[in-house]
C-alpha positions in Angstrom: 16.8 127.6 -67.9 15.2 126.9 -64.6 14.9 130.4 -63.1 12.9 130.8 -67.1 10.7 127.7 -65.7 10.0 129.2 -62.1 7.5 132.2 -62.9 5.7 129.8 -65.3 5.5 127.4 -62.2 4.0 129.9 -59.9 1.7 131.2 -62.4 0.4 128.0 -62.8 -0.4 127.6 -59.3 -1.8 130.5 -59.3 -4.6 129.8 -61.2 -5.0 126.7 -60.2 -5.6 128.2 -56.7 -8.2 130.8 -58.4 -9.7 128.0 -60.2 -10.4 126.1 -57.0 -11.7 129.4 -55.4 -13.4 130.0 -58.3 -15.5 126.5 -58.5 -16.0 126.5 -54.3 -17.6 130.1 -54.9 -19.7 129.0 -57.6 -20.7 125.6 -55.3 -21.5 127.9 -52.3 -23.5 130.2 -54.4 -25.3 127.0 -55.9 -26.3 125.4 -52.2 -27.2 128.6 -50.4 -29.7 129.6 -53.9 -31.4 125.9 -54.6 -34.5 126.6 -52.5 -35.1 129.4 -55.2 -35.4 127.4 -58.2 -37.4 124.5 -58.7 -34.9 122.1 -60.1 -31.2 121.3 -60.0 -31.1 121.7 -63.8 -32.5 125.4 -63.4 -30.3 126.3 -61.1 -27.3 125.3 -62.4 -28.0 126.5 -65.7 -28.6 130.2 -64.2 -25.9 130.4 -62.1 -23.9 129.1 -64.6 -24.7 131.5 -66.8 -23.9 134.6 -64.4 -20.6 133.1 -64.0 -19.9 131.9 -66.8 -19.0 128.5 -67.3 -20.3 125.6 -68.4 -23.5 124.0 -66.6 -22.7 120.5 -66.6 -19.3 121.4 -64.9 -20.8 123.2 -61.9 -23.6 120.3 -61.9 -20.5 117.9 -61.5 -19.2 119.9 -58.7 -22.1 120.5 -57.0 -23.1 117.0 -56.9 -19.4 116.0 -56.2 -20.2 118.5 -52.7 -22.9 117.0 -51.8 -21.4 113.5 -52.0 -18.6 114.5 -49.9 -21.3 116.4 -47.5 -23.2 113.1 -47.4 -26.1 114.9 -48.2 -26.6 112.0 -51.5 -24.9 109.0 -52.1 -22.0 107.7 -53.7 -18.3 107.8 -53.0 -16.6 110.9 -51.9 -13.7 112.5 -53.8 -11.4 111.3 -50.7 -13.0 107.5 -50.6 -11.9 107.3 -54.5 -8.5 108.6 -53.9 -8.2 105.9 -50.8 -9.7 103.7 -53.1 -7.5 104.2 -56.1 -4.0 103.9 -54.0 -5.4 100.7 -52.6 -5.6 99.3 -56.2 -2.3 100.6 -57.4 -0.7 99.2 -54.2 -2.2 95.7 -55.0 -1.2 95.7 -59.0 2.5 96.4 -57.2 1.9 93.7 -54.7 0.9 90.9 -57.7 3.8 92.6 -60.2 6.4 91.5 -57.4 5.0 88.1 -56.7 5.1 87.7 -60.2 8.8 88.5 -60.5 9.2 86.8 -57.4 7.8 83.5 -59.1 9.6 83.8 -61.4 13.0 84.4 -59.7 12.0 80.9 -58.2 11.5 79.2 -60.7 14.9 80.2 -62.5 16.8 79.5 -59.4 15.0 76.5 -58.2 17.4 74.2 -60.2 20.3 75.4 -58.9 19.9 74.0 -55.3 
């Protein structure tokens, strides 16, 4: 059953890895073309089009570039990830006082 799995795994990777090459091509192609069009919407909506897919997406990831370029503002896509394990790491922290509170509290009579 698991050597059925394995070529399903690998093919999945695979296009996951031509999906990210896919998007960083179309970014690239975005940045070095913007001085040709004059707005973001006009360019993404043509380059879009050559490449077919959808113009909101590549506006997403051309913005999300030039967050993490600091070329505009707003959080990279690293600062949210930091960000996001920092919050699961302090709803752990409060669910273990809370079970620690409680663990007190049962015991406390006993001594």
């Amino acid at each position: 059953m698991l050597q059925a799995a394995l070529p399903t795994a690998r093919r999945i990777l695979r296009s996951n890895a031509r999906e990210r090459e896919c998007r960083e091509r179309a970014v690239r192609l975005a940045m070095e073309h913007r001085d040709a069009y004059r707005s973001e919407a006009a360019l993404v909506t043509a380059i879009a089009s050559k490449l077919g897919c959808s113009p909101d997406s590549l506006r997403v990831w051309v913005r999300q570039a030039r967050r993490g370029g600091g070329e505009r503002s707003g959080q990279s896509s690293a600062e949210k990830a930091r960000i996001k394990a920092l919050e699961r790491e302090v709803r752990e922290q409060r669910q273990a006082n809370e079970i620690l509170k409680k663990a007190s509290a049962y015991f406390a009579p006993l001594w």
